[in-house]
Each structure stands twice: as C-alpha cells, then as structure tokens.
C-alpha positions in Angstrom: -45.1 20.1 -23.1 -43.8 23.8 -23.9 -42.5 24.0 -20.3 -41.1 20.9 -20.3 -39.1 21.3 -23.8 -38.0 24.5 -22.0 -36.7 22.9 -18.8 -34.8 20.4 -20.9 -33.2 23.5 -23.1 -32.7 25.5 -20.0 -30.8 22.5 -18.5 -28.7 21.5 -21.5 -27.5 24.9 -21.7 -26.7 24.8 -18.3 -25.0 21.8 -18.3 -23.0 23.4 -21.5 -21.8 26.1 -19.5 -20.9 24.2 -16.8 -18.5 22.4 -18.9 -17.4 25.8 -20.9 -16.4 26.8 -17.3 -14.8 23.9 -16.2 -10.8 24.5 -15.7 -7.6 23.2 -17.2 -6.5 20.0 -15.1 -2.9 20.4 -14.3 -1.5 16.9 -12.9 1.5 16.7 -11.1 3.8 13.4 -12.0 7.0 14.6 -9.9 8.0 11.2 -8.4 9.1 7.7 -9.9 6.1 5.4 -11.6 4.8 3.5 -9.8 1.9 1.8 -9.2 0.6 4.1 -6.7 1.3 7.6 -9.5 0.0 5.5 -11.7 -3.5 5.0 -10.3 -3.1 8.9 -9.4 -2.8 9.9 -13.2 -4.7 7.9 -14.6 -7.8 8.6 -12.2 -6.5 12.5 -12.8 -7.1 12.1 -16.4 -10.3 10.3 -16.2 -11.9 12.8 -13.3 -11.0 15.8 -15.8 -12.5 14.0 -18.7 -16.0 13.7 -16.9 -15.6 17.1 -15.1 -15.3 18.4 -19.0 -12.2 20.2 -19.1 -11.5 21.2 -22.0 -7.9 19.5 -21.7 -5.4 18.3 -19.6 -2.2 19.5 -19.1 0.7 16.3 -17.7 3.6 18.2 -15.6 6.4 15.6 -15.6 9.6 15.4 -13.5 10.3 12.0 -13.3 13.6 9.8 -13.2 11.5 6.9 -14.9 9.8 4.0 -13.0 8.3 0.7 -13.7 7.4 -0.5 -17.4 3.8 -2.1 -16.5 2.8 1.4 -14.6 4.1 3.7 -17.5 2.0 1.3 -19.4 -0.9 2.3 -17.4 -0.7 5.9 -17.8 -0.1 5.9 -21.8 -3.4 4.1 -21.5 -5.0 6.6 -19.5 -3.5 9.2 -21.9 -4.6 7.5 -25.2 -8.0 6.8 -23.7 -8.5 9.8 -22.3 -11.9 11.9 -23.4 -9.9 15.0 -23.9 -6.7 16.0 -25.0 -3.4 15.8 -23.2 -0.8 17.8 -23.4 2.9 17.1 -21.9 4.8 19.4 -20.3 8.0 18.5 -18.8 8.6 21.5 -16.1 9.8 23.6 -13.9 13.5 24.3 -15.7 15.9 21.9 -14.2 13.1 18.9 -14.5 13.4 15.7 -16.4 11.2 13.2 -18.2 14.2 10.3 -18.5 13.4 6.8 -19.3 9.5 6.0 -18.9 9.0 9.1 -17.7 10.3 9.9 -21.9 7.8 7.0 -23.2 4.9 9.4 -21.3 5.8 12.3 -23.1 6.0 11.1 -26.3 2.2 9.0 -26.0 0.6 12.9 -25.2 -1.3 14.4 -27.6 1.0 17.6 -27.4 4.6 17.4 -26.6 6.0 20.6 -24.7 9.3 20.9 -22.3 10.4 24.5 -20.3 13.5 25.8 -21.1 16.8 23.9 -18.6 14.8 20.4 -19.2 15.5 17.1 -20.7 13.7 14.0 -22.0 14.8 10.9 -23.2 17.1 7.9 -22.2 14.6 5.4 -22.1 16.7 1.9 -22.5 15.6 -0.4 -20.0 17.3 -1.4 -17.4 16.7 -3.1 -13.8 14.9 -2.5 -11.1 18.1 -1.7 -9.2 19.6 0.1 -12.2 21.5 -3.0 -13.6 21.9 -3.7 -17.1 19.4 -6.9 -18.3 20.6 -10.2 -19.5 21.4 -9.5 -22.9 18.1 -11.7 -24.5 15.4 -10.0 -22.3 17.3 -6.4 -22.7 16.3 -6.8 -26.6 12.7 -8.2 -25.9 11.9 -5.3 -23.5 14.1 -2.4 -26.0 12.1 -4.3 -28.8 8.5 -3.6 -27.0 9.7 -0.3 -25.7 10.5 0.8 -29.3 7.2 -0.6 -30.9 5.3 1.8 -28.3 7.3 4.7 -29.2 6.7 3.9 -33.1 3.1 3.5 -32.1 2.5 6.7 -30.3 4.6 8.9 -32.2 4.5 8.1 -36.2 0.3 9.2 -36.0 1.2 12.7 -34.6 4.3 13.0 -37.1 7.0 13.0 -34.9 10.3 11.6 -35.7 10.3 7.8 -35.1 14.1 7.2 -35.6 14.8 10.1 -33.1 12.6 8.9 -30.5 13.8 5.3 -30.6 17.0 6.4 -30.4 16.5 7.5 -26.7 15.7 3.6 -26.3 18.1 1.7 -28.6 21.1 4.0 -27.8 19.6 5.7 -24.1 20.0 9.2 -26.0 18.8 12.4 -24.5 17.4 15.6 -25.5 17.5 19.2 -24.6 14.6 21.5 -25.1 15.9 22.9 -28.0 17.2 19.5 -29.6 13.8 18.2 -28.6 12.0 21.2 -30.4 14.1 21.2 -33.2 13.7 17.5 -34.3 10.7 18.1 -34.1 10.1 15.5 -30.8 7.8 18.4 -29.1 5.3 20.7 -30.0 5.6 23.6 -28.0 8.8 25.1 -25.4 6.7 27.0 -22.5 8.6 28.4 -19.4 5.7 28.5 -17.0 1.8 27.9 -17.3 0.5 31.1 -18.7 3.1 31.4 -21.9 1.8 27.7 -22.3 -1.2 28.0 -22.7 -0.8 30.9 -24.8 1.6 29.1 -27.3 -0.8 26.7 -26.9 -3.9 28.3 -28.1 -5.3 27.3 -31.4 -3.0 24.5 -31.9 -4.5 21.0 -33.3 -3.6 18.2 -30.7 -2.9 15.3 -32.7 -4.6 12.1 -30.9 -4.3 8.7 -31.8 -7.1 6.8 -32.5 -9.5 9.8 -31.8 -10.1 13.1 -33.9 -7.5 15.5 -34.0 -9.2 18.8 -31.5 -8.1 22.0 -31.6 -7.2 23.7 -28.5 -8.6 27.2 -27.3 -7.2 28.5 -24.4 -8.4 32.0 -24.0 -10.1 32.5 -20.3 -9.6 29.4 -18.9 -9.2 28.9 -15.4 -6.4 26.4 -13.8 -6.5 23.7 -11.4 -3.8 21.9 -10.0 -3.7 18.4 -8.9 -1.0 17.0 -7.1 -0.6 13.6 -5.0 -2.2 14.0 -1.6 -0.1 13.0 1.4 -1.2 9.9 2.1 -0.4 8.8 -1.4 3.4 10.1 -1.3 3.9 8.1 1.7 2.4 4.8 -0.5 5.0 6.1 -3.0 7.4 5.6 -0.8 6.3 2.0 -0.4 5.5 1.1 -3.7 9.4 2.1 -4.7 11.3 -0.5 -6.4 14.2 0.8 -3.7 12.3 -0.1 -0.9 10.3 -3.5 -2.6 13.5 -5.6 -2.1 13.7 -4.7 1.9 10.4 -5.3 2.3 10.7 -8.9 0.7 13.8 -9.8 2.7 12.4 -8.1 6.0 8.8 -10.5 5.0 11.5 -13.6 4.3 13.2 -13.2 7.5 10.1 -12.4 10.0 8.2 -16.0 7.7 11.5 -17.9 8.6 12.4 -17.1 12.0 8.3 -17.8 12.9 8.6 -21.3 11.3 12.0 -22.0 12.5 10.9 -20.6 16.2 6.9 -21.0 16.7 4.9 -19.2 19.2 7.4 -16.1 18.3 4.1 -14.4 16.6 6.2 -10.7 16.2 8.6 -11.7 13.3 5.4 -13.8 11.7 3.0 -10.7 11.7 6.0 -8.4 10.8 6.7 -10.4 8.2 3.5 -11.6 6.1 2.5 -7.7 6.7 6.2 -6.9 4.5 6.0 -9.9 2.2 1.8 -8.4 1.2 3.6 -4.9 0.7 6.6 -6.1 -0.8 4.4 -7.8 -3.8 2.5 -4.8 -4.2 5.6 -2.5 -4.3 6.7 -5.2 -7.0 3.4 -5.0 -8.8 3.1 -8.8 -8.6 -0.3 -7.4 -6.9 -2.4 -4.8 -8.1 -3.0 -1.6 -5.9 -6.4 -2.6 -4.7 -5.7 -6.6 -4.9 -2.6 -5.4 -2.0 -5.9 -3.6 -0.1 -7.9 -6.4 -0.2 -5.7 -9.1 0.7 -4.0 -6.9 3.7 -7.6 -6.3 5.1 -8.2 -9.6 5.2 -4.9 -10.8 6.4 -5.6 -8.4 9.4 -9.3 -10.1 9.7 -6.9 -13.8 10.3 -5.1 -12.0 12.8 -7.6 -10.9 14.4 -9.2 -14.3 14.9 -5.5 -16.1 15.7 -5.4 -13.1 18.4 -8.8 -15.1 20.2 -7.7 -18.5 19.8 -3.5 -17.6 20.8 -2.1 -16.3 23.4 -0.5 -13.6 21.7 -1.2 -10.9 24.7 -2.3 -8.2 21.8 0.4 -8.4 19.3 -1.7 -10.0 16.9 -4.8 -7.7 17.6 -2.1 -5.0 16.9 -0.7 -6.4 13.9 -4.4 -7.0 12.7 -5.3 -3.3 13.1 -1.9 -2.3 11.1 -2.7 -4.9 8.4 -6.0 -3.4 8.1 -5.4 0.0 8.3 -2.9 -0.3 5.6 -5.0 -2.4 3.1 -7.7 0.6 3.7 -5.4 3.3 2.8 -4.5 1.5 -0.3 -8.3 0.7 -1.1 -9.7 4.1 -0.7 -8.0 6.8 -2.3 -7.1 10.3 -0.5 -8.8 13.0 -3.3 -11.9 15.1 -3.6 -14.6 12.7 -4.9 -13.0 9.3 -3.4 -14.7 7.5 -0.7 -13.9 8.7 2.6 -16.7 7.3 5.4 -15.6 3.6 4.6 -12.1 4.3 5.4 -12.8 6.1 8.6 -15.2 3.1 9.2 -12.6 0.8 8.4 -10.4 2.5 10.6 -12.1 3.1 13.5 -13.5 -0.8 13.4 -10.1 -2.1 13.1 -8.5 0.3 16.0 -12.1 -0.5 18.0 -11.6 -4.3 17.4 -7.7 -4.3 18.1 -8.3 -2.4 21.8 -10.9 -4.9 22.5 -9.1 -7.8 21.9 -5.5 -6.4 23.4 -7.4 -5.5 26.7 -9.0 -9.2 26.8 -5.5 -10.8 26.3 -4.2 -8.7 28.9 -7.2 -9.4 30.9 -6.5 -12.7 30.6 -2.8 -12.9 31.3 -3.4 -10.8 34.9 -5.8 -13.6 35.3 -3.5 -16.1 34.5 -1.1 -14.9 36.9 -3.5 -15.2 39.9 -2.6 -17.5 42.8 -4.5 -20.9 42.7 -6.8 -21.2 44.6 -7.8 -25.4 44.0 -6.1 -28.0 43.2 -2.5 -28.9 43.9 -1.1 -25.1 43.6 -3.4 -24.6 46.7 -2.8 -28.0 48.7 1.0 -28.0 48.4 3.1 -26.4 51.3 -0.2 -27.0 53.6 0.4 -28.2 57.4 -2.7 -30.2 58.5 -3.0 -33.1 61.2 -2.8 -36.9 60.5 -6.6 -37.9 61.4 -5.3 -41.5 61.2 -1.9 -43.0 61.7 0.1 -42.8 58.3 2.4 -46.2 58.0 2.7 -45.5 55.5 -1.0 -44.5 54.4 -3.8 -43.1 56.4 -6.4 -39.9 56.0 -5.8 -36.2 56.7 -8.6 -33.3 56.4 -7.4 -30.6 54.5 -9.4 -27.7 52.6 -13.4 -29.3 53.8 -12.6 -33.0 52.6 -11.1 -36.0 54.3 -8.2 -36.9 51.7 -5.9 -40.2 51.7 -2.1 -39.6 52.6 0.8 -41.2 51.9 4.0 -40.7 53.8 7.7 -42.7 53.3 8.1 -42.0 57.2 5.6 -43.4 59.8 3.3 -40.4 61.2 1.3 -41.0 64.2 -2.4 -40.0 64.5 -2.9 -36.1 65.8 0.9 -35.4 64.6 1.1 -32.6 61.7 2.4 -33.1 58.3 3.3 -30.8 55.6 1.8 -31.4 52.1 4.3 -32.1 49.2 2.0 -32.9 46.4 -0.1 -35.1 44.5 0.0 -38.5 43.5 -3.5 -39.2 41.5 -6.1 -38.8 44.3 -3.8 -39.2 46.9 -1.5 -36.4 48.9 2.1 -37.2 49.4 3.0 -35.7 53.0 6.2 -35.5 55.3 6.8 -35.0 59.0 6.1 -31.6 59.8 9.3 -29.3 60.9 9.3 -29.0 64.5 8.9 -25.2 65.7 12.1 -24.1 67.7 
C-alpha cells in the first residue's frame, strides 16, 4: 500500500513538473480569418491548454476576415483553460476590423510600438459597404460582443465601440492610454517581462495571475499546407471559385459527355462553399472525399478515358488535406492512406480506360467491319440472289446486277442476314 501511495505521489509530482516546465505558446495569426486560421487558433489554444502552459500568448497581424470565424476564435479564447494574452506585433502590424474584435476578447490586451488596432465596421466580403438595414444588425451584434468582452476586464466600452460604430483606429499609445490595452511590448522578452505578475482578467473564469520568470517559448505558426488552404478559403478567391464551379456545372449540362468542365466544376462549386463557409472545414473534407468516391465509380461505368479517375484522386486528395490537419499531434497515417489509395485507385482505373480505348480501336475482326470490302466467288448464280462462302460459312447474297456462278463479287455490306455484293472490278 506504502509503495503504491508512493508511486501515485511520485507521479503527481511528476506530472506537476511536467506542466511547470511546459512553455509559453506563441500562436501566429498573420493572415485574414478564415475558416481555415480559425481551426488553426483555436486547436492552438486548446493543444496549449492540455499541454499545460501556463498561458498563451495571440501574435496578430491581420487585415480582418470573416465574422462567423472571428466568432470562432473569441470562443476558443474565452474557453480557453489558460489565459490569453493579445499581442499585436512585429511594429508595422495591424489588428483592423475582426482582427480588433480578437484583441479586445483576450484576457490581456498588448500592441508593439508602430501598430494599430481597431476599425472594425463591417463591411462586405468584397469590401462594399452593407445595405443600410443589415449594416446596423451586423454593427449592432458586433458592438454587443465588444460590450461583452470588454466591460468585465474594465476596458473602455464607448472607446472600443467606437472602432465599430464610427470604424475608428488606434495607435499604441492611444490604445494604451484609453486604457484599450494592458501592456505596449516591442518584442517577446520585454513582454513577458512587463507581463510578469500582472492579473489577467478572464471572463467567466477566475481572474489568474501571470508569472513569467524562466519560461521557455514555443512558437506555432500555420504549416504549409494550411497557408495554401488559406489561400482557398479567401473570400477573394470564394467568388472565382463559385463562378469557375457555375460555368464547368453549365457547360456539362448544356454539352453532355464533356466530363472536364463537370469535374472541374462540382470540384470549384465544393471549395467555393467552404471558402464561403456555407460548409464547415471538415463538412468540405467529407463531402469532397466522397464526391471523388462518385467519380471514381462514373469513371467504370463512362467512357471518360481517365479524366474522371483523375478528377476523383484530386477531389479526394483535397477533401483529405482539409480533414486531417498538418501539425505535431494530428493524424498523419490516414492521410498518407488516403492519399496513396486515391492516387493507387486513379492509376488503376486511367490505365483500364486507356486499356480499353487501344482496344476499342482494334480492327474488327467479325461481323460486318470484317466481311465488307471482301472479294469471294458466287457459289451460285446471283439473279438477283444466290449463295457465296465467305469467312467458313455459306452466306446468302444479294446483288442489283446479275452474277454468274464461279464469277467474283466484292462485299458491300449487310442487309439482316444477307450480304449485299457487286461485280467485282476486273484486274487490268
């Protein structure tokens, strides 16, 4: 029993200075939000929460993004098991529109020295103003999640709604002044110093004071795989996409048996929802892997000579890299499974159409392909029908001019089970 209490102490310690040790999480958010930084924060936030960090610190440069995906990460953020800090860095950086609303849910506000938050109003996903009704729903909403976030940690409500009702925009010292942020910090180090022993206010969690002293830092950043969905999930790029999947839909219904423009186009219209986040990151996985599965079976019963097993591969390969995320700890052996069964699948299938398009190309060898262009000799007089032996079997032959028996006649073609023939030329 003694030994056992022990091992139990021994491992709880353990375990305690595992956590003690484990280092400050600093996530990179230096693109737009999207659904695809989205995900990336918020699983950032949620990894360093069970690794035990003691917090985590936000590094934003953003131009803004999508509403729905800023509204995932303030969720992440107020969820979050430890405290979050904001820092809106390098100099030069910004944290404009949503990328403002962020800022303002974390725990602790901080900005370098040359940055700027603020002008939040909402606008378009093209940059256009809103119809005037939705504009003050949206400013409305926007406002009351400012109000929510900031009031609890004592921040200035008035100033901060201001960025959305009138799109103003702070400096570091205008921000630190009224009082919007916490902390100004030109690089990691001086932050964490300035940092040290401050209370982070959270909302709907106790308040926790922040110790600093000795700890290590680990930066996380967007792999490459996931700047390249960045790219696609843009709200620049989601209206190409759409007209590119409208166009290849059309021209397939409008033109069957095209099969290019159809595959080109349901593969666009799947990426151009998720870029829109009418589908969710892994819902635009799942239904691209199994778009490519349909290909895949059209490619058996079509003649498509591979584009559809090609198109079924791309389909699939896409919906795994949105499925399986590209960071230590993610899944990796069913993507590469995924992968190589799609590419495996795709070959087969293209080399089987091909297979069977040289086949297709083959001279007859039966039937009227082989018959026609024959020259045989009449066994019986043709006036104008009679027999002729052609290819092993005695066949009946019709001819419009009279043939006599033992004279040759040239095949022409088929009529039921009956040959047509003529004369045969005479050789000079």
């Amino acid at each position: 029993m003694r030994s056992a209490a022990a091992l139990a102490l021994f491992g709880s310690l353990a375990a305690s200075a595992a956590l003690a040790d484990a280092p400050v999480a600093v996530i990179e958010l230096n693109s737009e939000i999207h659904a695809v930084s989205a995900r990336f924060v918020s699983d950032a936030i949620g990894e360093a929460g069970t690794s035990g960090a003691p917090f985590v610190i936000l590094r934003i440069d953003t131009p803004g993004g999508r509403l729905d995906s800023t509204r995932e990460i303030t969720r992440a953020i107020l969820g979050s098991r430890v405290p979050v800090v904001g820092w809106v860095a390098p100099a030069g950086s910004q944290a404009a529109s949503a990328g403002f609303l962020i800022l303002m849910s974390c725990d602790v506000a901080a900005m370098a020295p040359g940055t700027n938050a603020g002008a939040a109003s909402p606008v378009g996903g093209g940059g256009e103003d809103l119809p005037k009704t939705i504009a003050k729903k949206v400013g409305e909403d926007v406002s009351a999640l400012l109000r929510s976030v900031t009031e609890p940690r004592g921040r200035p409500v008035d100033d901060a709604v201001k960025a959305v009702t009138e799109a103003t925009s702070y400096s570091e010292t205008e921000a630190e002044k009224r009082k919007l942020i916490e902390v100004v910090a030109r690089d990691v180090p001086e932050l964490l110093a300035r940092l040290d022993g401050r209370t982070a206010k959270r909302v709907g969690r106790p308040h926790a004071v922040l110790k600093t002293a000795g700890l290590a830092v680990e930066v996380k950043e967007m792999t490459r795989r996931e700047r390249i969905l960045g790219v696609i999930a843009s709200p620049a790029l989601a209206g190409i996409l759409f007209l590119v999947g409208l166009v290849g839909l059309y021209s397939e219904l409008s033109h069957p048996g095209g099969i290019l423009p159809g595959v080109l186009g349901a593969i666009c219209l799947v990426l151009a929802l998720f870029a829109m986040s009418v589908l969710p990151v892994n819902g635009a996985g799942v239904f691209l892997i199994l778009l490519g599965a349909l290909f895949f079976f059209l490619e058996v019963k079509l003649a498509s000579h591979g584009v559809l097993a090609v198109g079924g591969a791309a389909a699939i390969v896409l919906g795994g890299l949105l499925l399986f995320p590209d960071r230590p700890g993610a899944p990796r052996g069913e993507l590469a499974t995924l992968i190589a069964g799609a590419v495996t699948t795709a070959a087969i299938l293209a080399a089987l159409s091909f297979r069977a398009l040289a086949v297709k190309r083959l001279p007859d060898r039966a039937g009227a392909g082989v018959l026609v262009g024959q020259v045989v000799a009449a066994r019986t007089a043709l006036a104008p029908t009679g027999k002729i032996f052609v290819d092993g079997a005695l066949w009946d032959a019709r001819s419009s001019t009279p043939v006599a028996a033992g004279e040759n006649v040239e095949i022409t073609g088929l009529d039921g089970l009956a040959v047509l023939v003529r004369p045969a030329p005479k050789e000079a």
